[in-house]
C-alpha positions as CSV (number, residue, x, y, z in Angstrom):
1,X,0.0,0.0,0.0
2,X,1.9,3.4,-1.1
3,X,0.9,6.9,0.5
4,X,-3.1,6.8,1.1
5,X,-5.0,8.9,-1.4
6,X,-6.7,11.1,1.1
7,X,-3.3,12.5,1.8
8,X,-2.6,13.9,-1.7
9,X,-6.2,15.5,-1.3
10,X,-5.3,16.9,2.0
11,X,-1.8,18.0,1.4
12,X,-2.4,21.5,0.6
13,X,-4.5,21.7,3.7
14,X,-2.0,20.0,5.9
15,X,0.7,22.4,4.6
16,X,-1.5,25.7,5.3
17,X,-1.6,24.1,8.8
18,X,1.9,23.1,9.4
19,X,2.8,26.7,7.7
20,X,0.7,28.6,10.2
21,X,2.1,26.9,12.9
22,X,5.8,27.5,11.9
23,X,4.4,31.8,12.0
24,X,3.4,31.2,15.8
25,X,6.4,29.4,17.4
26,X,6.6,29.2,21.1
27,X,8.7,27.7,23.5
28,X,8.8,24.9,26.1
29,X,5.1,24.5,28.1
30,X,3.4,28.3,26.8
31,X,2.2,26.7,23.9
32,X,-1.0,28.8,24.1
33,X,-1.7,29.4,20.6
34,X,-0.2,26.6,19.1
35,X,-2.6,24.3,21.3
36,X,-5.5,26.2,20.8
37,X,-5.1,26.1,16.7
38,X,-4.6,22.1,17.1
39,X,-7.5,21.9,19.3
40,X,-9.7,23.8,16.5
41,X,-8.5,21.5,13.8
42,X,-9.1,18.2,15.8
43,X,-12.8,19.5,16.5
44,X,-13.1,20.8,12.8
45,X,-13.0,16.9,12.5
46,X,-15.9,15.7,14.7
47,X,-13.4,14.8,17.1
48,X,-15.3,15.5,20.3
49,X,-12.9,13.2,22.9
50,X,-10.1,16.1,23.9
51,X,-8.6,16.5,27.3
52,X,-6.3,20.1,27.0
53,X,-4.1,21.0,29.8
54,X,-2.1,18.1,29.8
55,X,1.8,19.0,30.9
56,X,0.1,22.6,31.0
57,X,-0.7,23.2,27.2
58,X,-0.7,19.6,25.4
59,X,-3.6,17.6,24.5
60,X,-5.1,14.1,24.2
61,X,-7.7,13.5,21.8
62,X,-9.2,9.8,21.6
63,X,-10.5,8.7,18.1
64,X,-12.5,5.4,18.7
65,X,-12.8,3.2,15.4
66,X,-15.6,1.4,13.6
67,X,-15.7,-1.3,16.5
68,X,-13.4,-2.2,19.8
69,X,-14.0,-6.1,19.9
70,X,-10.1,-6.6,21.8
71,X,-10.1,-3.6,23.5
72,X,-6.7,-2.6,21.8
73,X,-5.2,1.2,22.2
74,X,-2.5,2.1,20.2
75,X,-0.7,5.9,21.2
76,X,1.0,8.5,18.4
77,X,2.8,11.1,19.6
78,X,3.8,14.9,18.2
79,X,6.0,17.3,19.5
80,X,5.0,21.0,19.2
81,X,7.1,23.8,20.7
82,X,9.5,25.8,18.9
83,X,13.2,26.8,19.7
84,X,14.9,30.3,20.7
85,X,16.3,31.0,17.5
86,X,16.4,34.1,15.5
87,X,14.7,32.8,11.7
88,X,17.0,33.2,9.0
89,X,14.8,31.9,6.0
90,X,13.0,35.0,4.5
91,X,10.2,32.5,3.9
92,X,6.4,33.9,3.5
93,X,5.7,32.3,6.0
94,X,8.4,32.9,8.9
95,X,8.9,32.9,12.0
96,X,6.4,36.6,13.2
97,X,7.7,36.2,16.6
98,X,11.7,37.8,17.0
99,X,14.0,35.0,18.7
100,X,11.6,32.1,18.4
101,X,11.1,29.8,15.2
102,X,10.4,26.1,14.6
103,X,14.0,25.0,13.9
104,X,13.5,21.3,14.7
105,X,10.5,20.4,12.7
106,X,8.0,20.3,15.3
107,X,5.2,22.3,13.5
108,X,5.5,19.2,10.8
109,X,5.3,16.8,13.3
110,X,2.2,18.2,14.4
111,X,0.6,18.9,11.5
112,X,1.3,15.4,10.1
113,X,-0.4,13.6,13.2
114,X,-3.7,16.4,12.6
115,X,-3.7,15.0,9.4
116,X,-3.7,11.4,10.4
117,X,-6.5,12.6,13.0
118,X,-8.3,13.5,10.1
119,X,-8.2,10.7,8.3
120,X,-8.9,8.4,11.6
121,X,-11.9,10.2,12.4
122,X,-13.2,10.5,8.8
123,X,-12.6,6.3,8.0
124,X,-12.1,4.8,11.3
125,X,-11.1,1.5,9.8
126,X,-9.9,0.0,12.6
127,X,-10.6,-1.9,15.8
128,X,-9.7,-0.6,18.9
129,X,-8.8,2.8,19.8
130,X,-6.4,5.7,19.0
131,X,-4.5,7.8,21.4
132,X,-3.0,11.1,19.5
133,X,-0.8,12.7,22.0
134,X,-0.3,16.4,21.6
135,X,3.0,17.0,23.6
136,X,5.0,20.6,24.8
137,X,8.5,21.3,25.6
138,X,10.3,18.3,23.8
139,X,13.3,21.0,23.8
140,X,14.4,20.3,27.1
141,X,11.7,20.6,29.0
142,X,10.8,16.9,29.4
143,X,6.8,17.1,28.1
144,X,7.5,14.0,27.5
145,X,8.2,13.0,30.8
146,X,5.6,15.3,32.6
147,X,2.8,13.7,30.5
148,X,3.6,10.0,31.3
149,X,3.6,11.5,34.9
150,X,0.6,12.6,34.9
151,X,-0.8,9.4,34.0
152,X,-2.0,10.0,30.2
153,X,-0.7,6.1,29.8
154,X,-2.8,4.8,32.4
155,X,-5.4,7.0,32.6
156,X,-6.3,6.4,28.4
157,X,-5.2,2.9,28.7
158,X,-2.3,2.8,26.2
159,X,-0.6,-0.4,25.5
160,X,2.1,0.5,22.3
161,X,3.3,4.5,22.0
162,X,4.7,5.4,18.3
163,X,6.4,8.7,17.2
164,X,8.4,10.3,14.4
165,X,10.8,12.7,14.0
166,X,12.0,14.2,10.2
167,X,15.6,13.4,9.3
168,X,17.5,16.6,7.5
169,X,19.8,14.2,4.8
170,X,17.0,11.6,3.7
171,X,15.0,12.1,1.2
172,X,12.2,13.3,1.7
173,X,9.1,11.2,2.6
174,X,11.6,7.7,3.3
175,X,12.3,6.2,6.3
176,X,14.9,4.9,9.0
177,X,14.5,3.1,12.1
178,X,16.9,0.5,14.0
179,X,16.3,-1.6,17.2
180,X,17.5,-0.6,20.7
181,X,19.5,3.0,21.3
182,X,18.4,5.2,18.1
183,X,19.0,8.4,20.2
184,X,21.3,9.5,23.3
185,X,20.7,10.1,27.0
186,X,21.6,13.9,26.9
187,X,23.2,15.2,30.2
188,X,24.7,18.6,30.8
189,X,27.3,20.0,33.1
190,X,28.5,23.3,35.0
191,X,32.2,23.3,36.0
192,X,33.6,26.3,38.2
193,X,37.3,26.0,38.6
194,X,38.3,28.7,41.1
195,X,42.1,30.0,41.7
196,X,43.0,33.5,43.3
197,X,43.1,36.8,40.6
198,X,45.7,38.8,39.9
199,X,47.7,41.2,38.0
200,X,48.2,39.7,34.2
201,X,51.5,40.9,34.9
202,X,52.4,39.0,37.9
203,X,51.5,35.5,37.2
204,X,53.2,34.2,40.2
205,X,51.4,36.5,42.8
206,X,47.6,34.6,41.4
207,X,46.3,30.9,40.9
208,X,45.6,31.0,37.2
209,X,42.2,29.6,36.9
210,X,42.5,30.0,33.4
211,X,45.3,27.2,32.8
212,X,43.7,24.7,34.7
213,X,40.2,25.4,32.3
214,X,42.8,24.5,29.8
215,X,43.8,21.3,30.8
216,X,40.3,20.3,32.1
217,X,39.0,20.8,28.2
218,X,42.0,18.9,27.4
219,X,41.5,16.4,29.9
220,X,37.2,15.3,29.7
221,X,38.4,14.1,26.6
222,X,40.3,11.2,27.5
223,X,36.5,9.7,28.6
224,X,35.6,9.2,25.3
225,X,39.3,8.5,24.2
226,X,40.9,6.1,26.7
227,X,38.5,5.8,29.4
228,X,35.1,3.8,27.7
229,X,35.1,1.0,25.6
230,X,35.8,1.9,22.2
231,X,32.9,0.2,20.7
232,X,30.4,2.1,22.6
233,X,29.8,5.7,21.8
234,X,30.2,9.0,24.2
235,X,30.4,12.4,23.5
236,X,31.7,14.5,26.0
237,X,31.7,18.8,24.6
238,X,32.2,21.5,26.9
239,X,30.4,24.5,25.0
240,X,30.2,27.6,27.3
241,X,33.6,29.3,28.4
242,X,33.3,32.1,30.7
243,X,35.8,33.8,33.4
244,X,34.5,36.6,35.8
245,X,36.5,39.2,34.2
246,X,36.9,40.5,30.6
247,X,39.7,43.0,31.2
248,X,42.7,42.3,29.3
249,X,44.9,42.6,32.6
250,X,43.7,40.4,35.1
251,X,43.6,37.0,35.7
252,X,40.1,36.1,36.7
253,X,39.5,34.6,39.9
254,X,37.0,31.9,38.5
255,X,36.1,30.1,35.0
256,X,32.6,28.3,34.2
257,X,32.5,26.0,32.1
258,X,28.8,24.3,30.3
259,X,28.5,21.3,28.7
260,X,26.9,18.1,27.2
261,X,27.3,14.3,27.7
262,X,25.4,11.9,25.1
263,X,25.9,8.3,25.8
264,X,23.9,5.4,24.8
265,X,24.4,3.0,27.0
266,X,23.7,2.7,31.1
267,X,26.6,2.1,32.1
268,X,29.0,4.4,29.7
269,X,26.6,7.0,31.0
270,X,27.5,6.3,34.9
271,X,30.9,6.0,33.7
272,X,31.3,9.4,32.0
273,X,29.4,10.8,35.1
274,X,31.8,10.0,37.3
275,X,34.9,10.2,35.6
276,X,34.0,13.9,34.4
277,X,33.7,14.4,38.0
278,X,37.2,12.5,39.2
279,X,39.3,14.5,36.2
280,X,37.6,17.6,36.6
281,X,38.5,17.7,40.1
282,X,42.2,16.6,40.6
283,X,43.5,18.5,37.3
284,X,41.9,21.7,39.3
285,X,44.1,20.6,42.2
286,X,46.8,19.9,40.0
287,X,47.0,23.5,39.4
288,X,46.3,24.6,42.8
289,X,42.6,25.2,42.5
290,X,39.1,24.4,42.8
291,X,36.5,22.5,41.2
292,X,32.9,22.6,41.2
293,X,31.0,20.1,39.4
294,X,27.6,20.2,39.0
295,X,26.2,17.7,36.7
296,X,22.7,16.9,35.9
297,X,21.2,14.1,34.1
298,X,18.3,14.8,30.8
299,X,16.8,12.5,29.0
300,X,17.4,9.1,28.8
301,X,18.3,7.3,25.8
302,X,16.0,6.6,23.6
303,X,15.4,2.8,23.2
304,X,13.4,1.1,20.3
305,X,11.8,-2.2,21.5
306,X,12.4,-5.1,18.6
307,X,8.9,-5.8,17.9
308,X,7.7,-2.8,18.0
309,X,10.5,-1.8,15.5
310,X,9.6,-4.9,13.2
311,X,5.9,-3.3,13.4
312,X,7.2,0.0,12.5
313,X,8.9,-0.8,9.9
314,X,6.4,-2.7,8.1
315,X,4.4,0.3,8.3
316,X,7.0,2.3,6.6
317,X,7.5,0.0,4.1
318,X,3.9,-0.4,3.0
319,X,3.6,3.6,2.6
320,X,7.1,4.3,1.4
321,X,7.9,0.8,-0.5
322,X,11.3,0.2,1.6
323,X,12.8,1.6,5.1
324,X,15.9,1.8,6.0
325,X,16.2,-1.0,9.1
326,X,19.7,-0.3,10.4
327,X,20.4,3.4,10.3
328,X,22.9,4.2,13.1
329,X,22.1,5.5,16.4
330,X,22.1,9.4,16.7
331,X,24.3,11.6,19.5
332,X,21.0,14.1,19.7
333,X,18.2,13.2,22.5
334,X,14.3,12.9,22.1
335,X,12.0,12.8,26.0
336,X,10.0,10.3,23.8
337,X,12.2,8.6,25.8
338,X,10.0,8.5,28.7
339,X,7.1,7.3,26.7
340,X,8.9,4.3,25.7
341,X,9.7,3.7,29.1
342,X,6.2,3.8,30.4
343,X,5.2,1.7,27.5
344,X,6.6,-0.8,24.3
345,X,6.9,1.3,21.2
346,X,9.3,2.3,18.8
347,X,10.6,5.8,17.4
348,X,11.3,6.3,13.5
349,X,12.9,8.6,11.2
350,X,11.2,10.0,8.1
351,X,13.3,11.7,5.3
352,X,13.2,15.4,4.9
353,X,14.9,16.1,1.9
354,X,18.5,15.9,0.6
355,X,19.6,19.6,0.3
356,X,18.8,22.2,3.1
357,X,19.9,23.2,6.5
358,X,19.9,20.6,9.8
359,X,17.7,20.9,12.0
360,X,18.2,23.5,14.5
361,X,20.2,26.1,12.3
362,X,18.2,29.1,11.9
363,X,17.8,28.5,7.8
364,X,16.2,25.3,8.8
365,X,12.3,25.0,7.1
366,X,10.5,21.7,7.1
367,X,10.2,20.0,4.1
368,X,6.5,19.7,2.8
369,X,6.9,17.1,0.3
370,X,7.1,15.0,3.5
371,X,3.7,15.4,4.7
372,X,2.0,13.1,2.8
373,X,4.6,9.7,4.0
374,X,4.0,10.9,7.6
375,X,0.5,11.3,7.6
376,X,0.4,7.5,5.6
377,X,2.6,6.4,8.7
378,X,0.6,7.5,11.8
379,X,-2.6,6.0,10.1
380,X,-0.7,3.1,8.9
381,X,0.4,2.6,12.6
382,X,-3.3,2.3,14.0
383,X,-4.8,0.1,10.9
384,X,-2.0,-2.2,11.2
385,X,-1.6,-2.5,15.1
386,X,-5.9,-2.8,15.0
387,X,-7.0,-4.2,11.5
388,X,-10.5,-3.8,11.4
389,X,-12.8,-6.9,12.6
């Protein structure tokens, strides 16, 4: 079965949608607008089950199909908040709101699972029940994780969650999965290395913070170079590098540093935890200072479960005629994470284009050619997973 019909019909109207969402980005759980506009659309479609406020601004609308002999309930999931980014497109259609734009794909997401919702509510060829799950602050927030917590898996009885996120590199409308890690747990770090200021000029009188920064950059790296297993992947990036001066005299007194660790594995990730901690602290006292090291831990990685992959798959392949089955595991992190803790699942890739910027680079645009594979995959998800009796 290639892309469903209904989708070419509907693409124009799913792009007007996905378009007007990518005007009115906004960030983490004050997804006002963006909730209320997917709210209209899901009512627009005789959809009358919708429970808003969820995680603050996400929603849940339950699509029941043309009978419910096994009591089956299948969950899709779509992102929808934006990213603090100035827009560097000069689309039609960008970004209205200064320092905000959807940089991640996130108004595609949602607009591809309204247009499944459509299409669900309209046919409803299936048995059992469908669980569209309307999610803020993916972008380090943890939605994810503050809607399994407030119960939305128990409380609308879901027994398999399924999401999708577009890939920037793949052509547009194919798919990638693989079984077990496909993204990282994605921890972040604050070092403060403290010595004693000074006068540039007289070195010797201070405790150059500075040099003992150095060596700590130098140093983290040996976790991912001689410290884990060399067939398991870590990524250890300091990215912020700050001193409490900016005079070109003075040796500062302190240095903060900010960074990321992205493992995908359980124990690498406990490993790089505390080895960031051990170096971090003895090459400060090497140099006669300080260390600080506060680390927190994000999302976990996220883990495919191999059925649920094989079911996935298939799906892909009926609407796009192949899938990719082995693509390797990405560095970046997803809080679907949580949702496949709380339940079996699987998380897939779908192509969005060749050419173009990544995602998160302000000239980033979603590509609209992928709408109509998306859509086919959500729906194709719920018909397959509950084939009508």
């Amino acid at each position: 079965m290639p892309i469903k019909n209904r989708f070419a019909e509907t693409h124009a109207d799913i792009t007007a949608w996905r378009r007007h969402l990518h005007e009115i980005p906004e960030l983490d759980f004050d997804l006002f607008e963006t909730s209320k506009f997917v709210e209209e659309r899901l009512r627009s479609f005789g959809i009358t089950d919708i429970t808003t406020g969820v995680a603050k601004t996400g929603l849940v609308a339950v699509i029941k199909g043309k009978t419910d002999t096994k009591g089956r309930v299948i969950g899709l999931r779509a992102d929808m908040d934006a990213l603090p980014i100035e827009e560097a497109t000069g689309l039609d259609y960008a970004s209205k709101t200064p320092g905000k734009m959807h940089a991640c794909g996130h108004d595609g997401h949602t607009a591809m699972l309204l247009g499944a919702a459509q299409y669900l509510a309209e046919t409803r060829n299936f048995d059992g029940t469908a669980v569209l799950l309307f999610q803020p602050a993916e972008e380090g927030g943890g939605g994810g994780r503050v809607m399994v917590e407030e119960g939305v898996m128990d409380r609308f009885g879901v027994q398999e969650v399924y999401g999708m996120h577009n890939m920037p590199g793949l052509k547009a409308g194919e798919f990638a999965i693989c079984k077990g890690p496909l993204l990282a747990a994605t921890d972040e770090f604050v070092l403060t290395v403290t010595g004693q200021g000074g006068h540039a000029a007289a070195p010797h009188e201070a405790v150059d913070p500075n040099v003992a920064s150095a060596h700590v950059i130098l140093g983290v790296q040996s976790i991912a170079s001689r410290i884990t297993d060399p067939l398991k992947q870590v990524v250890v990036s300091i990215c912020a590098l700050h001193s409490d001066t900016d005079a070109h005299n003075v040796i500062p007194q302190s240095v903060t540093m900010r960074g990321t660790v992205r493992t995908l594995d359980a124990g690498v990730r406990d490993l790089a935890e505390t080895s960031l901690k051990r170096i971090v602290e003895a090459t400060a006292q090497a140099h006669g200072c300080t260390a600080d090291v506060a680390y927190v831990r994000g999302y976990p990685v996220t883990v495919n479960a191999d059925e649920n992959t094989d079911y996935a798959a298939e799906a892909a392949a009926a609407v796009a005629g192949s899938v990719i089955t082995d693509t390797p595991p990405i560095m970046a992190g997803e809080d679907f994470s949580y949702m496949l803790e709380a339940r079996p699942g699987a998380y897939i890739m779908v192509g969005n284009g060749e050419e173009g910027a990544t995602v998160h680079h302000p000239a980033y645009d979603f590509d609209d050619d992928t709408i109509p594979a998306g859509c086919s995959w959500f729906a194709e998800m719920i018909e397959r997973r509950m084939p009508a009796a």
